[in-house]
SETIDO-281861 format. One record per residue: residue in one letter; residue number from 1; x, y, z of N, C-alpha, C, O, CB in turn. Coordinates in steps of 0.02 Angstrom, whole numbers, always signed. Atoms other than C-alpha are relative to their C-alpha. Glycine has a CB too. Layout:
 r   k    n.x    n.y    n.z   ca.x   ca.y   ca.z    c.x    c.y    c.z    o.x    o.y    o.z   cb.x   cb.y   cb.z
 A NUM      X      Y      Z      X      Y      Z      X      Y      Z      X      Y      Z      X      Y      Z
...
***
This chain:
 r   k    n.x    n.y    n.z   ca.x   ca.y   ca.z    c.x    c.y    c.z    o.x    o.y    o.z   cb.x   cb.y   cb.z
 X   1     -3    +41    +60   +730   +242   +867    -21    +43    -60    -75    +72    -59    -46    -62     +6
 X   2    +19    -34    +70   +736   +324   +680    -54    -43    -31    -64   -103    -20    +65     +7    -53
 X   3    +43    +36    +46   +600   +293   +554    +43    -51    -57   +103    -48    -72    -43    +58    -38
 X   4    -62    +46    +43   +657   +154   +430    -25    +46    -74    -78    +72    -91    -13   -116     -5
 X   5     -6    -49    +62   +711   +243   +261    -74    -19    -37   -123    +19    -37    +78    -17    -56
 X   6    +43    +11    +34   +597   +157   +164    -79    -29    +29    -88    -86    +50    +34    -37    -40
 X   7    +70    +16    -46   +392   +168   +234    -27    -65    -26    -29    -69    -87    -65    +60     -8
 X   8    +40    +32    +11   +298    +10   +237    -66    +15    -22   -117    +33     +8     +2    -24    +37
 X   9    +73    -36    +50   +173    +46    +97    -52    -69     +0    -37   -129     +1    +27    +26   -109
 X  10    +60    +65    +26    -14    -49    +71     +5    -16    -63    +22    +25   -106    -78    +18     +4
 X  11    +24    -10    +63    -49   -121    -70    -33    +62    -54    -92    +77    -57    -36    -37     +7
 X  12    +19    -52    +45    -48    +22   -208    -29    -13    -40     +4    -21    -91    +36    +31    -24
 X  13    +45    -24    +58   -203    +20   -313    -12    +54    -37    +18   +105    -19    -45     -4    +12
 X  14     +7    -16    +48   -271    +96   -462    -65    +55    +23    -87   +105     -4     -3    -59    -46
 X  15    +63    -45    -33   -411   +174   -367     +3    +72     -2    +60    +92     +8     -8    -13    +73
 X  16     +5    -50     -9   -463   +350   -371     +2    +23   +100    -28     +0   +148    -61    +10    -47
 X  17     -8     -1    -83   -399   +430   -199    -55    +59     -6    -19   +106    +12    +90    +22    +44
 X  18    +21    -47    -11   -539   +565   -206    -43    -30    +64    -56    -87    +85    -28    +33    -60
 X  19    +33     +7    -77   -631   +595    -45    -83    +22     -4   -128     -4    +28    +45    +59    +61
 X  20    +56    -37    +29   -777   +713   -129     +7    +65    +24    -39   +106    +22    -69    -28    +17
 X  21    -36    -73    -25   -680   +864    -59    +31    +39    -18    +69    +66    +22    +29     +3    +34
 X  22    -61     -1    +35   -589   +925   -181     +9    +75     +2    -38   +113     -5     -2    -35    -73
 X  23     -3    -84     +1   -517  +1105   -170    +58    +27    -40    +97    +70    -21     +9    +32    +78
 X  24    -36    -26    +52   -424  +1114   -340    -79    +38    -46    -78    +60   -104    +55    -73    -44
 X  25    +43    -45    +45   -593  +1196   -397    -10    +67    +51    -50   +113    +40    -82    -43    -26
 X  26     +1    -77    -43   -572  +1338   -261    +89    +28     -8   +122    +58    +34    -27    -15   +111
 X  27    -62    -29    +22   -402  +1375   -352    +87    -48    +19   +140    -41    -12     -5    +78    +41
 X  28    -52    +26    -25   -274  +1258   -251    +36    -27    -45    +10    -17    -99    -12    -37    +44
 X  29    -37     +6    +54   -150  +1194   -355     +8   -100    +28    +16   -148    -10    +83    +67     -4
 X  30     -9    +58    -26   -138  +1036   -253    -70    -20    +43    -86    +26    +81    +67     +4    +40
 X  31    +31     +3    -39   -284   +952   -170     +3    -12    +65    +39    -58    +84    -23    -19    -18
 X  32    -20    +13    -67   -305   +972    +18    -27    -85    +20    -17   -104    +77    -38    +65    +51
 X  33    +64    +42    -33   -415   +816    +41    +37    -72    -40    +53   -119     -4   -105    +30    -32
 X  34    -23    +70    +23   -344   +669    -94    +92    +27    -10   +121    -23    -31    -52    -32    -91
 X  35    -61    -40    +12   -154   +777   -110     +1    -36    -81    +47    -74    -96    +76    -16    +63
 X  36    -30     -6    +81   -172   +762   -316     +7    +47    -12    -25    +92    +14    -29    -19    -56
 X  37    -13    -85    +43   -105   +903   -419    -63    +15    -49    -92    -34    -73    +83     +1    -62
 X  38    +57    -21    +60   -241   +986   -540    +24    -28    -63    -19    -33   -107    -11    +85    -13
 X  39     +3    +19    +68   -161   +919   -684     -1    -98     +5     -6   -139    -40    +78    +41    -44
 X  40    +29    +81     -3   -184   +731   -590    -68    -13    +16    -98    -67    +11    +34    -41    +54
 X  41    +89    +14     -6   -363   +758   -548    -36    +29    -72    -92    +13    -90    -41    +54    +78
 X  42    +37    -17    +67   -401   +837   -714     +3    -62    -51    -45    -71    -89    +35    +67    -37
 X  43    -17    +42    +51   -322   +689   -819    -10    -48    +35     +9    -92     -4    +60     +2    -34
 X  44    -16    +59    -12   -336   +548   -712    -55    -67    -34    -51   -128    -26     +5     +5    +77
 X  45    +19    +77    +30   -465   +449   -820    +17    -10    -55     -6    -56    -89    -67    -21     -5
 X  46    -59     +8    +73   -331   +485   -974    +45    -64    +12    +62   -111    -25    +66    +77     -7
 X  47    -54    +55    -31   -219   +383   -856     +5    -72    -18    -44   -103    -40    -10     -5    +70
 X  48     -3    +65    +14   -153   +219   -879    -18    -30    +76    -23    +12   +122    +74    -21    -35
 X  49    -11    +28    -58   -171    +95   -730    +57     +8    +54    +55    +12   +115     -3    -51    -15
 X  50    -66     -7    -50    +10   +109   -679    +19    +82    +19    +41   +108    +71    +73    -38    -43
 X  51     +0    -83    -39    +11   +303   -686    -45     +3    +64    -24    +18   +120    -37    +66    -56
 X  52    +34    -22    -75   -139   +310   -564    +25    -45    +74     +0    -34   +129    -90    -14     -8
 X  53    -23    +26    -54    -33   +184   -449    +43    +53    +23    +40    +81    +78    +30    -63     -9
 X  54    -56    -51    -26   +123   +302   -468    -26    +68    +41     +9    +91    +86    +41    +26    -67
 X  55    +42    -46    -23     +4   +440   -420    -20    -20    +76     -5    +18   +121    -58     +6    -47
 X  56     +3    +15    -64    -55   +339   -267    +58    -34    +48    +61    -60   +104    -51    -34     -2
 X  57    -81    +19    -39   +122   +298   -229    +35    +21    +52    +63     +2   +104    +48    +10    -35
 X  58    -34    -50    -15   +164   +468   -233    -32     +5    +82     +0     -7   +134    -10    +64    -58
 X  59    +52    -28    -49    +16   +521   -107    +14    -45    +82    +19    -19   +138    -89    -18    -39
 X  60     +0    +35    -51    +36   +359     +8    +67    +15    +18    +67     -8    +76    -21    -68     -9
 X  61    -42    -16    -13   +216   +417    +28    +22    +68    +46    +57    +75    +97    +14     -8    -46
 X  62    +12    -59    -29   +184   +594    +57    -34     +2    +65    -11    +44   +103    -33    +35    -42
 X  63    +14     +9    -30    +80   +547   +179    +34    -46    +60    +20    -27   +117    -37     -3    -28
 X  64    -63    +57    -45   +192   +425   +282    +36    +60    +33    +29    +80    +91    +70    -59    -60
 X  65    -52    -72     -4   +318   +581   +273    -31    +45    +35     +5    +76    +74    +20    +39    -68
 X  66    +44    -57    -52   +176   +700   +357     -5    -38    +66    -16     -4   +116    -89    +23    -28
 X  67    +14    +23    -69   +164   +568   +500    +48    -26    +21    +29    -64    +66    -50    -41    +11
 X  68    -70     +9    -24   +336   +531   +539    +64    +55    -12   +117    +41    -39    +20    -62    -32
 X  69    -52    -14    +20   +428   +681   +542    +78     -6     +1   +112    +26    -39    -11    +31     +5
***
């Protein structure tokens, strides 16, 4: 049986996905621990509400995609 195209996502909040792990200050460009980019963990309390959803959209997606290849 294939995965279905589109992942059954949770409710996407506004929430900060940090973990307290963050390894965009040991140079990474992406974090290993919440997967934001440095320019979404640097700005994210610039953010609007719906950016930091799209942001945890992105992540809860990416993540789906790492566990179903």
């Amino acid at each position: 049986m294939s995965s279905p195209a589109t992942p059954p996502l949770p409710d996407i909040t506004a929430d900060c996905p940090c973990v307290g792990h963050c390894t965009t200050a040991l140079g990474d460009d992406v974090c290993r621990s919440c997967l934001r980019t440095l320019e979404e963990v640097t700005h994210w309390l610039e953010m609007t509400e719906e950016e930091r959803r799209a942001v945890n959209r992105r992540i809860a997606l990416l993540r789906w995609e790492q566990s179903h290849p």
